[in-house]
C-alpha positions, 0 to 999 in steps of 0.5 A, spaced: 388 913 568 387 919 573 387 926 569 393 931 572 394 938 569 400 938 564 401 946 562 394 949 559 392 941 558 389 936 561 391 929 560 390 923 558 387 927 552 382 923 547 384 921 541 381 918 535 385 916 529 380 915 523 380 909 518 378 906 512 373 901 513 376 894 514 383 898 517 381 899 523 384 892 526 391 894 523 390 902 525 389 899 532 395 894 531 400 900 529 397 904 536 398 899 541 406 898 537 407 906 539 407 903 546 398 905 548 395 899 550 388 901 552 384 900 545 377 902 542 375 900 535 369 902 532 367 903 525 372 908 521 375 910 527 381 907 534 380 910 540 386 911 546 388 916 551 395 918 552 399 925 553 401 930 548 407 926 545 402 921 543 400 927 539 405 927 535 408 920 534 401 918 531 402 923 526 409 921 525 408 914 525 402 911 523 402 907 517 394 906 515 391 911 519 387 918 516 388 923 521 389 923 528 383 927 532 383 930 539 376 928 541 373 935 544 367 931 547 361 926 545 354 927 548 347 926 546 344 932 542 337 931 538 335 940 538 339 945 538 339 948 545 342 941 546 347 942 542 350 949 542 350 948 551 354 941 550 359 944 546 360 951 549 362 947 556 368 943 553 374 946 554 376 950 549 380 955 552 385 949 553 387 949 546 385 954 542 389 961 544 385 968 543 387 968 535 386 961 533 383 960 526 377 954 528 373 952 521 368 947 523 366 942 519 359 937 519 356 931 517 350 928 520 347 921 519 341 918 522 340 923 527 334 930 528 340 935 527 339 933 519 342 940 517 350 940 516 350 947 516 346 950 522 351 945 526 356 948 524 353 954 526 351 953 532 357 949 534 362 955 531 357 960 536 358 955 542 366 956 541 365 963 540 361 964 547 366 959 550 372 963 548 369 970 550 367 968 557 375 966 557 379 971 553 374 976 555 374 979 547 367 980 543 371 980 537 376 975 534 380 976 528 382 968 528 389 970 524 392 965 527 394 957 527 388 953 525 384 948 528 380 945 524 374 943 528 369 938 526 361 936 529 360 929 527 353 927 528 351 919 528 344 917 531 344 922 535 350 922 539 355 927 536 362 928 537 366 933 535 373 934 534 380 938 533 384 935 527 391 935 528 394 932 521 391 937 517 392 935 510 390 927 510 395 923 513 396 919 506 399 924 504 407 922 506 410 927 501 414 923 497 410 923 492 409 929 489 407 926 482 402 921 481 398 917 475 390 916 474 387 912 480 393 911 484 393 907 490 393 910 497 399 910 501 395 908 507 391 902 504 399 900 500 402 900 508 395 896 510 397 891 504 403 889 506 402 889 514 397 884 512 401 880 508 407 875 511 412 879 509 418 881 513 424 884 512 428 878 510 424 876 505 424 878 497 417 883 495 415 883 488 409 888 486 408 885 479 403 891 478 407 896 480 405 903 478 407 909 481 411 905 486 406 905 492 407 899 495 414 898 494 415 905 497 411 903 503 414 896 503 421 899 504 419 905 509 415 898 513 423 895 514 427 901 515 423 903 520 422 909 518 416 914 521 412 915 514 409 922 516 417 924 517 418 929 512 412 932 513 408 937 517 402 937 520 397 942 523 398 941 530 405 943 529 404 950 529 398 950 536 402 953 542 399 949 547 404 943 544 410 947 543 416 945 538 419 940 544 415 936 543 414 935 536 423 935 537 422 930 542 418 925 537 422 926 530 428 925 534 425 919 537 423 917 530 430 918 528 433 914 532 428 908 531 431 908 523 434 901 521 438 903 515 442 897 516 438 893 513 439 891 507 432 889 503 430 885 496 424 889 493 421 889 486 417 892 483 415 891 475 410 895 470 409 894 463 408 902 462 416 905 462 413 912 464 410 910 470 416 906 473 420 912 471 415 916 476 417 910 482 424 911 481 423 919 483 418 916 488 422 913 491 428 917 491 424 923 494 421 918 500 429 916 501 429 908 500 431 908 492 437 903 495 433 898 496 429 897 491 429 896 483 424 897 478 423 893 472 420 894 465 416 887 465 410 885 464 406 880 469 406 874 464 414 874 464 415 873 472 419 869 474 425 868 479 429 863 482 429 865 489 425 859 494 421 864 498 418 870 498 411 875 498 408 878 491 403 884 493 399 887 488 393 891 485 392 889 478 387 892 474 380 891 476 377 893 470 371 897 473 370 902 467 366 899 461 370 895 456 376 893 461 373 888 465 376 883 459 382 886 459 383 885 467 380 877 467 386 876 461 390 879 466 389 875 472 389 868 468 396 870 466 398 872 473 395 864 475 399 862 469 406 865 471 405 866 480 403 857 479 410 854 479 411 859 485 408 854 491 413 857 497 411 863 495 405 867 498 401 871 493 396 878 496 391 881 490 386 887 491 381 887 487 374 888 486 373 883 481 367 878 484 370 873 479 377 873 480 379 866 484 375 864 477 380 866 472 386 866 477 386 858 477 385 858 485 381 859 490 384 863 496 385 861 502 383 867 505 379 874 503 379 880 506 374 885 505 377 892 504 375 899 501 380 902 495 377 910 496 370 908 494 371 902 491 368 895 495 374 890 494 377 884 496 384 881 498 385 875 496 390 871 500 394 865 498 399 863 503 406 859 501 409 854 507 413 858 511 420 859 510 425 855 514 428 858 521 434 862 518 438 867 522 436 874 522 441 878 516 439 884 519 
């Protein structure tokens, strides 16, 4: 793809979505679904180039990713010298106007640069130079929208960046209350897109809490743009203007399929909690399809042939709970068992799981809950008969 000027910026730009470890495949699905073929996936991060709109969609749009980075530059740097002539040489003038605020932020790992601190320095000095040979100022009061940069230094190589999100992505703002240790938004929509849910299929999260999974299950099948109802930080940068940002929720939208009628469930033993999902799901505008229920998991049971269970039952990590969660997965054998068509997903951490649950899995999925090191366990059911789409 060759470079062309489009205003002040020269695309294809960069980008970096960031992710969890064990997301990166699905942040990589979800970026080719916006329409960007050309791929890169390496650990915690996808990699594609596209234009200013691209920008805003993946802000918008995707469903599992941290936050959405334009790549500034990525060079060797094992001194100082080095460090602050490479970034003096990007091109800064091209997206930071003369009262752009710009933090800088670090970390490094395995490289010569070991000090955090004296990298960001360097960088925010080598950013300061670059701007004074442009704006021709010796002073700037940094009072206006903020681009947050960051100087990420692995193995020596270091990339630094323009966070375009601001506030982290899982942040959909539906969820203006929470519970101890709730489940990401982001990991709750990776569980379903790594599930063989679909739209025609009943959901069940038996373990519902306060209604992620559910919540992100129905924004999945309306096709409604997760980050929607949100701002980001790009948002206030000159240099992508509020057309574009028009252009891209328009488009999201127009792409919405409240048509649909979905069948999604989720139940919970603890009433305040579930009283927190209906609010959650209200504010996320999909309380239409889906009901919550006091339940607990011993007592599931249904009538309906198909369909997928998802859930993040207890995992019983803090001392004295770990007998409690293994109580918990022997009732969820006994209650999931007489389900066979159905498809059940669990993550947990709990090495000991298949064990108590009855049944081993046929397949499992390495992934992170914040720091915790988990497994999903998938138990596939036959796929359903050919029926033709409701929606």
């Amino acid at each position: 793809m060759n470079p062309e000027i489009r205003g002040v910026i020269v695309v294809p730009i960069d980008f970096i979505a960031t992710a969890a470890f064990g997301l990166e495949s699905v942040v990589a699905r979800q970026v080719r679904e916006l329409g960007y073929s050309e791929v890169k996936i390496d650990n915690g991060r996808v990699e594609f180039s596209a234009d200013e709109l691209a920008l805003c969609r993946a802000n918008l749009w995707l469903r599992s990713a941290d936050r959405v980075l334009v790549k500034m530059g990525e060079f060797p740097a094992t001194d100082f010298d080095q460090l602050f002539d490479q970034v003096k040489a990007l091109p800064w003038p091209e997206w930071l106007p003369k009262d752009a605020a710009f933090p800088v932020n670090g970390k490094s790992l395995n490289s010569q640069l070991s000090s955090v601190p004296a990298c960001q320095a360097i960088v925010k000095k080598a950013i300061v130079e670059s701007l004074k040979d442009h704006y021709h100022l010796e002073w700037f009061a940094e009072t206006g929208p903020e681009y947050t940069i960051e100087v990420s230094l692995l193995k020596d190589i270091a990339t630094i960046t323009l966070d375009t999100s601001g506030v982290a992505l899982h942040k959909r703002g539906y969820r203006k209350l929470s519970m101890p240790a709730p489940l990401k938004e982001t990991l709750a929509a990776a569980l379903v897109e790594l599930s063989y849910w679909n739209p025609n299929r009943i959901l069940l999260d038996p373990f519902c809490g306060s209604g992620t999974i559910p919540i992100e299950a129905a924004l999945i099948g309306l096709n409604i743009a997760p980050g929607l109802k949100r701002e980001f930080a790009a948002e206030s940068w000159p240099v992508i203007g509020p057309s574009v940002w028009k252009t891209a929720r328009e488009e999201a939208q127009d792409l919405m399929r409240r048509d649909r009628r979905l069948a999604i469930l989720g139940s919970d033993i603890d009433q305040e909690v579930l009283s927190l999902a209906n609010y959650h799901a209200k504010q996320a505008g999909v309380a239409g399809n889906i009901k919550f229920v006091r339940l607990p998991v011993a007592e599931v049971t249904t009538s309906h042939e198909y369909g997928c269970i998802i859930c993040n039952p207890p995992y019983g990590e803090r001392l004295g709970e770990k007998t409690e969660a293994e109580e918990v997965y022997r009732q969820m054998g006994r209650a999931f068992a007489p389900l066979e068509t159905w498809s059940v997903y669990v993550l947990t951490s709990h090495e000991g799981f298949e064990r108590f649950y009855g049944r081993k899995a046929d397949r499992k999925r390495k992934l992170y809950n914040g720091r915790i090191r988990c497994d999903y366990y998938q138990f596939y059911g036959p796929k359903p008969p050919l029926v033709e789409s409701k929606s």
